[in-house]
mmCIF file of the C-alpha atoms, coordinates in Angstrom:
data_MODEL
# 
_entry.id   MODEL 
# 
loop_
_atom_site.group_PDB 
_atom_site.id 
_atom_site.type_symbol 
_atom_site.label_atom_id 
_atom_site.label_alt_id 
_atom_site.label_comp_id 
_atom_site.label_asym_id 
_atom_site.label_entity_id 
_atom_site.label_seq_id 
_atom_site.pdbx_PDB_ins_code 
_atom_site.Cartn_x 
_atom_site.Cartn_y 
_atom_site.Cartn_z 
_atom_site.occupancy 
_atom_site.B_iso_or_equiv 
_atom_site.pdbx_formal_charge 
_atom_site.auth_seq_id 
_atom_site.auth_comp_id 
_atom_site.auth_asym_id 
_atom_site.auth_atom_id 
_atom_site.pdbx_PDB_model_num 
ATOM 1   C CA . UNK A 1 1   ? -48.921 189.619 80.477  1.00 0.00 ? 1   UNK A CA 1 
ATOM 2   C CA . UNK A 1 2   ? -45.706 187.483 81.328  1.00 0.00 ? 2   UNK A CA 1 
ATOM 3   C CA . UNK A 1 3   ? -44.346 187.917 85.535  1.00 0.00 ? 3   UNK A CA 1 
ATOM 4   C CA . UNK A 1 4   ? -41.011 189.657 85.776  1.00 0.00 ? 4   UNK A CA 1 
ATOM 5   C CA . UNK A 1 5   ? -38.228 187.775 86.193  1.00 0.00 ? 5   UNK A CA 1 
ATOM 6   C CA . UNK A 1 6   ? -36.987 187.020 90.097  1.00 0.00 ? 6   UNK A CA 1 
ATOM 7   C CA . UNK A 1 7   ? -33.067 188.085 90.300  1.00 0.00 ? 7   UNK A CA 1 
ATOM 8   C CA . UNK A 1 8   ? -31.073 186.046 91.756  1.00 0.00 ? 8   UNK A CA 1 
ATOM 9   C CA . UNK A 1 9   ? -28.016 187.460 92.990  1.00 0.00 ? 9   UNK A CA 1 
ATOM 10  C CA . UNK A 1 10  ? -25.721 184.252 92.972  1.00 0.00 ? 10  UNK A CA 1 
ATOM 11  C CA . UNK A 1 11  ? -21.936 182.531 92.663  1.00 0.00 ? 11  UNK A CA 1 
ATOM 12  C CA . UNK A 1 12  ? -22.512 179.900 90.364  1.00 0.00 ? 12  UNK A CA 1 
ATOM 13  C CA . UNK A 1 13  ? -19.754 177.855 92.331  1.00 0.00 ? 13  UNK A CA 1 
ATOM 14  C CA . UNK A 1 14  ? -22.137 178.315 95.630  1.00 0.00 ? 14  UNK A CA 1 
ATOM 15  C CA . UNK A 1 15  ? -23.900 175.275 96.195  1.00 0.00 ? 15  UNK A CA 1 
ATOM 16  C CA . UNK A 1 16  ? -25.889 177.636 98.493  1.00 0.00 ? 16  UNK A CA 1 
ATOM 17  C CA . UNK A 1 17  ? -26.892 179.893 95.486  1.00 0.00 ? 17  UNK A CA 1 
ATOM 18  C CA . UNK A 1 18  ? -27.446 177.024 93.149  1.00 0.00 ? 18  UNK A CA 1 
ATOM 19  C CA . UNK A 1 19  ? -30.211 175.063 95.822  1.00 0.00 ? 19  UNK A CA 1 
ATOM 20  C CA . UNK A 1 20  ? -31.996 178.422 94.725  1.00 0.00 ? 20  UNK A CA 1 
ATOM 21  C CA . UNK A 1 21  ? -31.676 178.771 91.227  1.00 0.00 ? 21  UNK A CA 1 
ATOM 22  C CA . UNK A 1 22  ? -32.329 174.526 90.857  1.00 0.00 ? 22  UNK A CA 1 
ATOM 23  C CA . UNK A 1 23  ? -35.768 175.499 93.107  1.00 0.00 ? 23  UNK A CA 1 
ATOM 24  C CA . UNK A 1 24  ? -36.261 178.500 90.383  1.00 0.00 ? 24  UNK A CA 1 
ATOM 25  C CA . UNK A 1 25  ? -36.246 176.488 87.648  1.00 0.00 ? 25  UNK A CA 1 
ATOM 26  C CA . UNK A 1 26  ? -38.240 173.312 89.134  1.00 0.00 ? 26  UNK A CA 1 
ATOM 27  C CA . UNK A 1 27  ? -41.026 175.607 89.572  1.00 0.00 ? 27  UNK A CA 1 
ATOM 28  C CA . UNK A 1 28  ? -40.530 177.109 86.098  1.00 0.00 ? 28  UNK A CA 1 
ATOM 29  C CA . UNK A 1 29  ? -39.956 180.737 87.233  1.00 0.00 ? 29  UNK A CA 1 
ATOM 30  C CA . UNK A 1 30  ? -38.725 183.349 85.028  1.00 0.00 ? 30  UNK A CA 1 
ATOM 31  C CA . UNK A 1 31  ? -35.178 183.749 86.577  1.00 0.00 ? 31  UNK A CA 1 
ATOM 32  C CA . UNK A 1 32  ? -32.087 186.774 85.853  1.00 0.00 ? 32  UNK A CA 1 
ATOM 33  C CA . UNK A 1 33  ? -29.138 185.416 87.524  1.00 0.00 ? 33  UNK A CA 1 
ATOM 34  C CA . UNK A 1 34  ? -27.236 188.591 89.206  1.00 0.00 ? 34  UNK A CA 1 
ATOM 35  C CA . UNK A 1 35  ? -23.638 187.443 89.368  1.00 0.00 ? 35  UNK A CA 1 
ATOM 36  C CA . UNK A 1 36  ? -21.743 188.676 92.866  1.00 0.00 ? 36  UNK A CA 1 
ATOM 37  C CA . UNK A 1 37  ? -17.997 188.667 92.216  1.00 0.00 ? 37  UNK A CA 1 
ATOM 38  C CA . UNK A 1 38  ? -17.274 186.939 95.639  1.00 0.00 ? 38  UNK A CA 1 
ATOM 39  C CA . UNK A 1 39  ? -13.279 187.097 94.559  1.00 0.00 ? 39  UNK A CA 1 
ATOM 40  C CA . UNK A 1 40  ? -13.530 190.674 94.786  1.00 0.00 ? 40  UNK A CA 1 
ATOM 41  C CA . UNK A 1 41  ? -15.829 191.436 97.557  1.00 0.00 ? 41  UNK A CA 1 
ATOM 42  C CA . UNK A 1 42  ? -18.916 192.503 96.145  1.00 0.00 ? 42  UNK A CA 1 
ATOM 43  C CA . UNK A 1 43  ? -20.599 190.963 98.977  1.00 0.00 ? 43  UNK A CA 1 
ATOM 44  C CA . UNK A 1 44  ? -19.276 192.940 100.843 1.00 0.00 ? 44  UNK A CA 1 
ATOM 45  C CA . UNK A 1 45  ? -20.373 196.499 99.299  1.00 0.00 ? 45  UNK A CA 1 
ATOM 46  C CA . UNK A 1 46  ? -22.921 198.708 100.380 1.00 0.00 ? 46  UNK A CA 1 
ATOM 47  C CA . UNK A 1 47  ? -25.450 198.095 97.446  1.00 0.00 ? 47  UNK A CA 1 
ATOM 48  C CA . UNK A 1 48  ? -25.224 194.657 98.568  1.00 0.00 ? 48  UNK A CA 1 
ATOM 49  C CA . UNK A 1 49  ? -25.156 194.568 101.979 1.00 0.00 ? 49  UNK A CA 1 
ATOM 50  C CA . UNK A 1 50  ? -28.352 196.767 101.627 1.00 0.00 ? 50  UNK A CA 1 
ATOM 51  C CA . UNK A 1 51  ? -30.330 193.676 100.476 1.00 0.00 ? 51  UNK A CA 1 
ATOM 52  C CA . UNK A 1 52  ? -28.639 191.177 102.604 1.00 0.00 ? 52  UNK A CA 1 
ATOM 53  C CA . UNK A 1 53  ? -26.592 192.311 106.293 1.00 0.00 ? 53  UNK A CA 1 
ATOM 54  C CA . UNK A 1 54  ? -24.430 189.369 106.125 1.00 0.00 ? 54  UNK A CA 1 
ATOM 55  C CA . UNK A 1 55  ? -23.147 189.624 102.710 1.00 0.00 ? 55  UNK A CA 1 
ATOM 56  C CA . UNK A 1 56  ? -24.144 186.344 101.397 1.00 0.00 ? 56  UNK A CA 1 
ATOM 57  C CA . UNK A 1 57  ? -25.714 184.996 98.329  1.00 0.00 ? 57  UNK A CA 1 
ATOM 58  C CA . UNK A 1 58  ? -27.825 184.115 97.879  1.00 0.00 ? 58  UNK A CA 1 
ATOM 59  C CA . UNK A 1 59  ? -30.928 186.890 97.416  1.00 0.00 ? 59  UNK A CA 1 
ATOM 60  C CA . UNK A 1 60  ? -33.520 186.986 95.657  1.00 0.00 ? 60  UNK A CA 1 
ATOM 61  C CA . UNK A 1 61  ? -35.449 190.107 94.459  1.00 0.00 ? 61  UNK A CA 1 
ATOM 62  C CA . UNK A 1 62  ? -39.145 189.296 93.769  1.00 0.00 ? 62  UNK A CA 1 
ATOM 63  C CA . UNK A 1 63  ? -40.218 192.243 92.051  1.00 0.00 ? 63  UNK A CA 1 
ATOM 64  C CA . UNK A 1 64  ? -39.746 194.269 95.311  1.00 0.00 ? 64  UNK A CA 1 
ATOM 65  C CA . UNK A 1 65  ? -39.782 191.310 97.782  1.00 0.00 ? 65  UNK A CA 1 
ATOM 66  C CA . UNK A 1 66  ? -36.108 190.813 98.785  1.00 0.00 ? 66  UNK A CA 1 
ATOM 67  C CA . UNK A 1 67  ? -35.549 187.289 100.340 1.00 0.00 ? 67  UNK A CA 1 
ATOM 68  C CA . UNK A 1 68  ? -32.168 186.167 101.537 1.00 0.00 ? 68  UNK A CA 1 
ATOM 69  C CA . UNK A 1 69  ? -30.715 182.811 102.623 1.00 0.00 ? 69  UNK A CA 1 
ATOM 70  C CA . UNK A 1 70  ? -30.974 180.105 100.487 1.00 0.00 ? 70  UNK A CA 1 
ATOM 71  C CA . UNK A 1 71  ? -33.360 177.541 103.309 1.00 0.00 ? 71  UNK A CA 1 
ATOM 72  C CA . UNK A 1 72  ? -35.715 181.074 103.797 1.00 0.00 ? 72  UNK A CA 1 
ATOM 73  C CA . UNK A 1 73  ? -35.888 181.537 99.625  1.00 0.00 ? 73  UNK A CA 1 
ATOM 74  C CA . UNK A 1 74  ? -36.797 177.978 99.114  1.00 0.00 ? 74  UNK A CA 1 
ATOM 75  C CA . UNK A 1 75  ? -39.585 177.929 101.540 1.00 0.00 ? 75  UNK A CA 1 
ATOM 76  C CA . UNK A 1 76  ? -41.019 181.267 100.411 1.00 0.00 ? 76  UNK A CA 1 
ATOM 77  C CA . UNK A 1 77  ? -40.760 179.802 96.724  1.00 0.00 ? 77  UNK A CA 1 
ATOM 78  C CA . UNK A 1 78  ? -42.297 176.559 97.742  1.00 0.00 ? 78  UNK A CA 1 
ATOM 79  C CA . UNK A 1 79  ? -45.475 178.599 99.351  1.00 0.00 ? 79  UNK A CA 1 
ATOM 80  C CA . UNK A 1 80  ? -45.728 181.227 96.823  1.00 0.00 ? 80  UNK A CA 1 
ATOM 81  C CA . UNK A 1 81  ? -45.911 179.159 93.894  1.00 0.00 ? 81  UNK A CA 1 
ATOM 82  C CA . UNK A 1 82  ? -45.121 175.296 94.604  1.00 0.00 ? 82  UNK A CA 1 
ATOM 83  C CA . UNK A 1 83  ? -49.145 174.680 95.623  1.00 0.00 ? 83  UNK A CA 1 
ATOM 84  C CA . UNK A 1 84  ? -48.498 172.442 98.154  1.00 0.00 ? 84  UNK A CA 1 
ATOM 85  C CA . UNK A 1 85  ? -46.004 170.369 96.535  1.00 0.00 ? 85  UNK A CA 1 
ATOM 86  C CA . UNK A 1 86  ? -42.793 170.801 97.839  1.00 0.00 ? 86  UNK A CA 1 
ATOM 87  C CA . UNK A 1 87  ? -43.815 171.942 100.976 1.00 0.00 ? 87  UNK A CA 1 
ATOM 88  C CA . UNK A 1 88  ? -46.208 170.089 103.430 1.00 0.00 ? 88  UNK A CA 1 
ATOM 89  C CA . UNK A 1 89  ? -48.803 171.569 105.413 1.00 0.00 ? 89  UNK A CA 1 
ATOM 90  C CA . UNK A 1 90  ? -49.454 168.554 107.823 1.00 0.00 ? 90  UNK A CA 1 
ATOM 91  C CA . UNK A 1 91  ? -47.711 168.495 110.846 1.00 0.00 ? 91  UNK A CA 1 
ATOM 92  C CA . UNK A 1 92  ? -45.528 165.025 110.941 1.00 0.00 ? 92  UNK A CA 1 
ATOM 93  C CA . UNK A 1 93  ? -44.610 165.786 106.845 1.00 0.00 ? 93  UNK A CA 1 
ATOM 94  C CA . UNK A 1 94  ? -43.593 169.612 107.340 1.00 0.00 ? 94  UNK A CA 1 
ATOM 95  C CA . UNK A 1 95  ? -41.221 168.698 110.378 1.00 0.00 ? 95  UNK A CA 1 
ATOM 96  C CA . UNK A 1 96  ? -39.533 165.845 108.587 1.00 0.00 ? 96  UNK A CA 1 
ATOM 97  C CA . UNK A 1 97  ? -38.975 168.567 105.810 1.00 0.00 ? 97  UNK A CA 1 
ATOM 98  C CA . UNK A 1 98  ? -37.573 170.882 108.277 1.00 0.00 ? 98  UNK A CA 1 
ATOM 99  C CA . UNK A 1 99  ? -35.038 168.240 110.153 1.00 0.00 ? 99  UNK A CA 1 
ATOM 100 C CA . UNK A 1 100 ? -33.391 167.950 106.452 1.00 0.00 ? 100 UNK A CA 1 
ATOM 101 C CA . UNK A 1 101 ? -33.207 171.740 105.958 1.00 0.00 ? 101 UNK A CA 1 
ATOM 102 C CA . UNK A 1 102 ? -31.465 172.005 109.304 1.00 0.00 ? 102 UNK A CA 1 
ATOM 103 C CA . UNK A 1 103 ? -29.660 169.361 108.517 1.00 0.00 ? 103 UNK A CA 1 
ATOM 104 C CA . UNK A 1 104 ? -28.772 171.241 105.018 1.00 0.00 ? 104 UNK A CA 1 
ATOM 105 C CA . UNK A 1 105 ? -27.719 174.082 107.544 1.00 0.00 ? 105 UNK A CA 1 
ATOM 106 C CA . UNK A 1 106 ? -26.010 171.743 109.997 1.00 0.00 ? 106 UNK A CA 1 
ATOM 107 C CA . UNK A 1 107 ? -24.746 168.667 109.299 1.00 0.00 ? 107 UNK A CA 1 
ATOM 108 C CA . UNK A 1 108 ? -23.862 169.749 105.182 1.00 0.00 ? 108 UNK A CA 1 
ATOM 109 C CA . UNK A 1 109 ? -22.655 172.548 105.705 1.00 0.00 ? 109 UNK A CA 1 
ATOM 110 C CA . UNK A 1 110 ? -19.772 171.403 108.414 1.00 0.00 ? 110 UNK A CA 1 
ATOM 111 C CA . UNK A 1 111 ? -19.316 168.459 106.113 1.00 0.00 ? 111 UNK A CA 1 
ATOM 112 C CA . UNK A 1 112 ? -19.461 167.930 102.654 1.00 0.00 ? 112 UNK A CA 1 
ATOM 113 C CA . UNK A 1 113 ? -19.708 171.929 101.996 1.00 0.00 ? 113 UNK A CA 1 
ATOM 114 C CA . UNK A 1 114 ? -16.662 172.950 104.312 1.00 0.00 ? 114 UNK A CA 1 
ATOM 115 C CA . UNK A 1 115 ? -14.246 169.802 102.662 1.00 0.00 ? 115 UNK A CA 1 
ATOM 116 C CA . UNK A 1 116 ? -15.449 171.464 99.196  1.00 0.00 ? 116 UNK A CA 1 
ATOM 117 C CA . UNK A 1 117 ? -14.319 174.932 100.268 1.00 0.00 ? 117 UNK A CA 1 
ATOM 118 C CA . UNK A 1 118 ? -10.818 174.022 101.292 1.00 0.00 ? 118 UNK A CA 1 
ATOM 119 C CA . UNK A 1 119 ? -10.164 172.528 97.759  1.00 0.00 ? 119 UNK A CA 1 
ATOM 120 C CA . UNK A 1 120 ? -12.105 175.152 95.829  1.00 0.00 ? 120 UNK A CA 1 
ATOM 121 C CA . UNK A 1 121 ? -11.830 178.387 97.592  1.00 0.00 ? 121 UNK A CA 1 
ATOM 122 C CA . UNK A 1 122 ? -8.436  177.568 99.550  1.00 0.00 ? 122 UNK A CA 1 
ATOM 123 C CA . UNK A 1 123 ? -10.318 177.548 102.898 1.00 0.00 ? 123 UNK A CA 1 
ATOM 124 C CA . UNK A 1 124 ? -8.577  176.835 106.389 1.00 0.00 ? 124 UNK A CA 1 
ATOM 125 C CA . UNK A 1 125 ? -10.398 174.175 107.573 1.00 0.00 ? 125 UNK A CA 1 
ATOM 126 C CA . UNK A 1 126 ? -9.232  171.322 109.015 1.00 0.00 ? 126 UNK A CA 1 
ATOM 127 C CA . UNK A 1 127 ? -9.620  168.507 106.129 1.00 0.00 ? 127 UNK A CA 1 
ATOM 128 C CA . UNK A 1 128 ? -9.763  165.124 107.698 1.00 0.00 ? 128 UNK A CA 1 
ATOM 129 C CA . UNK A 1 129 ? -11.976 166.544 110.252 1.00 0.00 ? 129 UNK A CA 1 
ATOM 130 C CA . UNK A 1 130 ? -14.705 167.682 108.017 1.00 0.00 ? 130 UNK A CA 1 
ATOM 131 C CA . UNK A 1 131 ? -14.125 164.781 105.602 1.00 0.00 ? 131 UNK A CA 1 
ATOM 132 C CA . UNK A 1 132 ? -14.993 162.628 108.601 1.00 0.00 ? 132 UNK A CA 1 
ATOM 133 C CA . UNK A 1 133 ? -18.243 164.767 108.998 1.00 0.00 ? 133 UNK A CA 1 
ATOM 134 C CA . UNK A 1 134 ? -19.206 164.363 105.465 1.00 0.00 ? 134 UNK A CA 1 
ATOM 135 C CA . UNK A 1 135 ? -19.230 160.450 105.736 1.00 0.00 ? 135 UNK A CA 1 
ATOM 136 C CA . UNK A 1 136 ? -20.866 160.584 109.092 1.00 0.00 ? 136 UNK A CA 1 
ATOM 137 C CA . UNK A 1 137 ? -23.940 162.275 107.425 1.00 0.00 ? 137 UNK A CA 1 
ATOM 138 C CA . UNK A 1 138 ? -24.017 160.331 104.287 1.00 0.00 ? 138 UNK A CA 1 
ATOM 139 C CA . UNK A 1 139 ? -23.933 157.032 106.396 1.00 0.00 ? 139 UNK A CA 1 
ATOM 140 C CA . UNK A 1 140 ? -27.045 158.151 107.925 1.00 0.00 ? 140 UNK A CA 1 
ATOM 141 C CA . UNK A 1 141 ? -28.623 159.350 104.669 1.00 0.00 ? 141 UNK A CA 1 
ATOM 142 C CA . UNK A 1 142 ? -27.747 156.244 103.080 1.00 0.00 ? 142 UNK A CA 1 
ATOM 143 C CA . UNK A 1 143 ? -29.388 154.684 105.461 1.00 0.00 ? 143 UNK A CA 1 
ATOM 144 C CA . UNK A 1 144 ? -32.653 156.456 105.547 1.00 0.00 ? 144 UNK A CA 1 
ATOM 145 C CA . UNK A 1 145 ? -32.907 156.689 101.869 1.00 0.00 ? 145 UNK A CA 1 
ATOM 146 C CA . UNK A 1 146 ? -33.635 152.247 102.319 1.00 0.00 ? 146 UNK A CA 1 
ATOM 147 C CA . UNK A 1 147 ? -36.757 153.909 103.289 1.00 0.00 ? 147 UNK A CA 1 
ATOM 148 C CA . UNK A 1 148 ? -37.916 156.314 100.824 1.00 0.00 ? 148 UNK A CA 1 
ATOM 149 C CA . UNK A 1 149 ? -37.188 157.517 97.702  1.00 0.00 ? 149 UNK A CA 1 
ATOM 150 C CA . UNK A 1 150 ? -36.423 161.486 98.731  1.00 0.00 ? 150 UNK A CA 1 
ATOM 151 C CA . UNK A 1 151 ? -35.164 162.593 102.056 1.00 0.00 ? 151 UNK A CA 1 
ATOM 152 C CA . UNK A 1 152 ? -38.708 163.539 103.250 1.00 0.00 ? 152 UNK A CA 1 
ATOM 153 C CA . UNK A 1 153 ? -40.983 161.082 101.569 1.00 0.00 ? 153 UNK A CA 1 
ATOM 154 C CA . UNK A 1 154 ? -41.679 159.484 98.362  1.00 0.00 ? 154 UNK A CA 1 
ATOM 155 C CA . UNK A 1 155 ? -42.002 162.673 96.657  1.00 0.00 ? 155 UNK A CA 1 
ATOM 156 C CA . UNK A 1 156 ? -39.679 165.589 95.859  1.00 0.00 ? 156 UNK A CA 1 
ATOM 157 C CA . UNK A 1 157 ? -39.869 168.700 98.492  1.00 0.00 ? 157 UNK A CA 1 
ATOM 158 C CA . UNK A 1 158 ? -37.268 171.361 99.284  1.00 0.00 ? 158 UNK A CA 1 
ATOM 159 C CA . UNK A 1 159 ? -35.702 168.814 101.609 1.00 0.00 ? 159 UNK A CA 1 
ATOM 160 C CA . UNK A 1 160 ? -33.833 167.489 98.090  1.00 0.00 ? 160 UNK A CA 1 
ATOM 161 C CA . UNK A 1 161 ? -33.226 170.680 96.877  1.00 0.00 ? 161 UNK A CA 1 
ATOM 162 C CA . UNK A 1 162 ? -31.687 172.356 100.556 1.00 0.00 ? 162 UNK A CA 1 
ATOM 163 C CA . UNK A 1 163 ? -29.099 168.894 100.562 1.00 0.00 ? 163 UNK A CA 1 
ATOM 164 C CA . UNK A 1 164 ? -28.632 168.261 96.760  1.00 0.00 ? 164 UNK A CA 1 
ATOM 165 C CA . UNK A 1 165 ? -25.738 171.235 95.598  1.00 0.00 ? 165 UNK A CA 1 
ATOM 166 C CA . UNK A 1 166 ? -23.130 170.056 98.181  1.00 0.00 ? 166 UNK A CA 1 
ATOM 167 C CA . UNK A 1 167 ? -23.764 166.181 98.309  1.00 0.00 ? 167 UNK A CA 1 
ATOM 168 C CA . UNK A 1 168 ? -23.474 165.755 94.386  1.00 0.00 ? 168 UNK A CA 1 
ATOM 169 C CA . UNK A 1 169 ? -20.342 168.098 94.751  1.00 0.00 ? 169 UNK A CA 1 
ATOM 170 C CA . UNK A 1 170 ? -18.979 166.355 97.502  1.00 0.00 ? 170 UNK A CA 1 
ATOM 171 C CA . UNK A 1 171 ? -16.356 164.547 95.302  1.00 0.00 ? 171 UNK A CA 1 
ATOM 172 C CA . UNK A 1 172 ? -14.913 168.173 94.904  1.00 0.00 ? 172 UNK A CA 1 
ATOM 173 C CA . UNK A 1 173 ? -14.149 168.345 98.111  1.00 0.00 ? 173 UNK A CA 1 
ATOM 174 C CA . UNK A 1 174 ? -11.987 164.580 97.992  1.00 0.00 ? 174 UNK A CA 1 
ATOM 175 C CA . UNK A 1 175 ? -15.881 162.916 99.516  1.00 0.00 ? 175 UNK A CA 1 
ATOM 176 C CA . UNK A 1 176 ? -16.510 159.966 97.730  1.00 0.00 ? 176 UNK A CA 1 
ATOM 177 C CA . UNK A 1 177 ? -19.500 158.631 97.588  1.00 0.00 ? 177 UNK A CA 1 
ATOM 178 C CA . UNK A 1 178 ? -18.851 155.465 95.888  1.00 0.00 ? 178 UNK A CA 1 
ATOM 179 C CA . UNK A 1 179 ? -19.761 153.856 99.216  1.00 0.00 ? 179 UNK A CA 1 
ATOM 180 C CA . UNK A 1 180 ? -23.342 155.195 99.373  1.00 0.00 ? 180 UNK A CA 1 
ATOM 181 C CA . UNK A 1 181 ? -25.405 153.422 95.962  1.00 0.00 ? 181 UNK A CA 1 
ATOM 182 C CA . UNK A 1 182 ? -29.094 154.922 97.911  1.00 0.00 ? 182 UNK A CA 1 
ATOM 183 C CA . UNK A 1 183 ? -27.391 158.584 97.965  1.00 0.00 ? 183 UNK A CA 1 
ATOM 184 C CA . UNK A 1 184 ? -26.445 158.329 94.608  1.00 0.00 ? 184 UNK A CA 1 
ATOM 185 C CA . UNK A 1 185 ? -29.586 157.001 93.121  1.00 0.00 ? 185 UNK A CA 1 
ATOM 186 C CA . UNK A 1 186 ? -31.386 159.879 95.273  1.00 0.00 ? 186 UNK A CA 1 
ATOM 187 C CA . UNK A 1 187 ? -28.994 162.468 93.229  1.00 0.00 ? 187 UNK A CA 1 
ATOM 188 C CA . UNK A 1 188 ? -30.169 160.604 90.004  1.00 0.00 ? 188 UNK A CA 1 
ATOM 189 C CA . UNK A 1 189 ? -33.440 160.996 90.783  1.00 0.00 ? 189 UNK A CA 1 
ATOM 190 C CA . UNK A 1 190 ? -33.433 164.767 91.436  1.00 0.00 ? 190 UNK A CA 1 
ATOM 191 C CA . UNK A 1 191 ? -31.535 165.251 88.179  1.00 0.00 ? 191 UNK A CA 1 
ATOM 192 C CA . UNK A 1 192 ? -34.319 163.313 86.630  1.00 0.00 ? 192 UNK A CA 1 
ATOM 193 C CA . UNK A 1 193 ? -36.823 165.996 87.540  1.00 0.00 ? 193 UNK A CA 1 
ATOM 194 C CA . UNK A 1 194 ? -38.220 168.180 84.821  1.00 0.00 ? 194 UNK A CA 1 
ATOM 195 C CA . UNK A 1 195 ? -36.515 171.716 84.887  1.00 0.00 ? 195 UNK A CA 1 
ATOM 196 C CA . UNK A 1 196 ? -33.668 170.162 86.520  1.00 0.00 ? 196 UNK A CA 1 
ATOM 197 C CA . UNK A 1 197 ? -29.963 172.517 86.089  1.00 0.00 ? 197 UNK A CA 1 
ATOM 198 C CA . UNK A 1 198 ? -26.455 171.389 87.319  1.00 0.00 ? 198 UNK A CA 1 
ATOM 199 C CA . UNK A 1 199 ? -24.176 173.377 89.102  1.00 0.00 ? 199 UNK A CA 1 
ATOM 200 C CA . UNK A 1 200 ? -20.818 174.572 87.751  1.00 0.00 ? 200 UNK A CA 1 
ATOM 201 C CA . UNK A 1 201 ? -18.141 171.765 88.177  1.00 0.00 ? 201 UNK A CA 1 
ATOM 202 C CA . UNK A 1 202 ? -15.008 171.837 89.540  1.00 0.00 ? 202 UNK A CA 1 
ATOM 203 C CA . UNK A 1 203 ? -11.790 169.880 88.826  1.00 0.00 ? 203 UNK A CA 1 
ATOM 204 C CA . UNK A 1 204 ? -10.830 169.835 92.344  1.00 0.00 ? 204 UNK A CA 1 
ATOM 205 C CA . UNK A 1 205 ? -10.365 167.346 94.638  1.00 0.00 ? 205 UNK A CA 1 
ATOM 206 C CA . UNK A 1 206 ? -11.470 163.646 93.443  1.00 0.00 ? 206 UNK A CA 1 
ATOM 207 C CA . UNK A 1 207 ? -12.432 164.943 90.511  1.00 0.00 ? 207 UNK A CA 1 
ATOM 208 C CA . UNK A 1 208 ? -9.324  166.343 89.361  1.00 0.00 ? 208 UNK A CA 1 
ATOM 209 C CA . UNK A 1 209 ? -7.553  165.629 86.293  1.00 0.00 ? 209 UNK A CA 1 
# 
């Protein structure tokens, strides 16, 4: 008897959402992708606020376990069903895991994420500022990738996936990283993975017509 599928209520321009749904399909999940009409508030309506106070995707629904924000989902999908792979249990590997995801929450998010949002959503914030922030962090990633081939190690955890969405995007948001040839093989390495999926593209910023 096949699982049921784990909805996914998701934007598929949300880098957030998509850190999920690449996670979902590295572990070869069943998956329904829910789509939340963020242009018109959905996220905002009852029904959805019901599985998720903040109205944000993403959430997943695993057949009655409701899981929101995207770092939480990964690590419940990495110890439900990764085995120990993409999550470590000893001590010095989990922390190193869990500096990138806060750095996924931190440092990304007021960076590469926030310059993506002003050219794709039309948000307020100031450009050169968070531009600066995005090259900040991928100077220091650049740098620690000399030393590894993933952020965490030599193997793949949800440390890639929580950074991946927003620094392959980051172009979107006018980020290059042309500057950065250890970031970029990184990216090409997680898109090597078996049951790897893109995120939607944009022809915003750098990569505009």
């Amino acid at each position: 008897m096949s699982r049921p599928a784990i909805k996914l209520y998701r934007h598929p321009l949300s880098g957030h959402a998509h850190r999920v749904e690449l996670m979902l399909s590295l572990l070869q999940l069943p998956t329904e992708l829910v789509f939340v009409d963020l242009a018109k508030g959905a996220h905002k309506q009852p029904d959805f606020l019901a599985l998720n106070a903040f109205g944000q995707v993403p959430v997943i629904d695993d057949a009655g376990t409701v899981v929101n924000d995207s770092n939480a989902i990964l690590v419940y999908l990495a110890k439900r069903y990764g085995e120990g792979r993409w999550l470590a249990e000893e001590a010095v590997a989990a922390a190193r895991i869990q500096r990138w995801l806060s750095v996924a929450a931190g440092q990304v998010a007021y960076g590469p994420a926030a310059a993506r949002l002003i050219t794709v959503f039309g948000a307020s914030f100031n450009a050169e500022e968070v531009i600066h922030r995005a090259h900040v962090l991928l100077a220091v990633m650049e740098g620690e990738l000399d030393a590894s081939l993933f952020l965490a190690g030599d193997t793949p955890t949800i440390a890639d996936v929580a950074n991946y969405s927003y620094i392959a995007h980051a172009p979107e948001g006018n980020v290059s990283l042309e500057a950065y040839p250890n970031v970029r093989a990184w990216l090409a390495r997680i898109e090597a993975l078996p049951g790897f999926v893109p995120m939607q593209r944009t022809a915003a910023g750098l990569n505009a017509a």
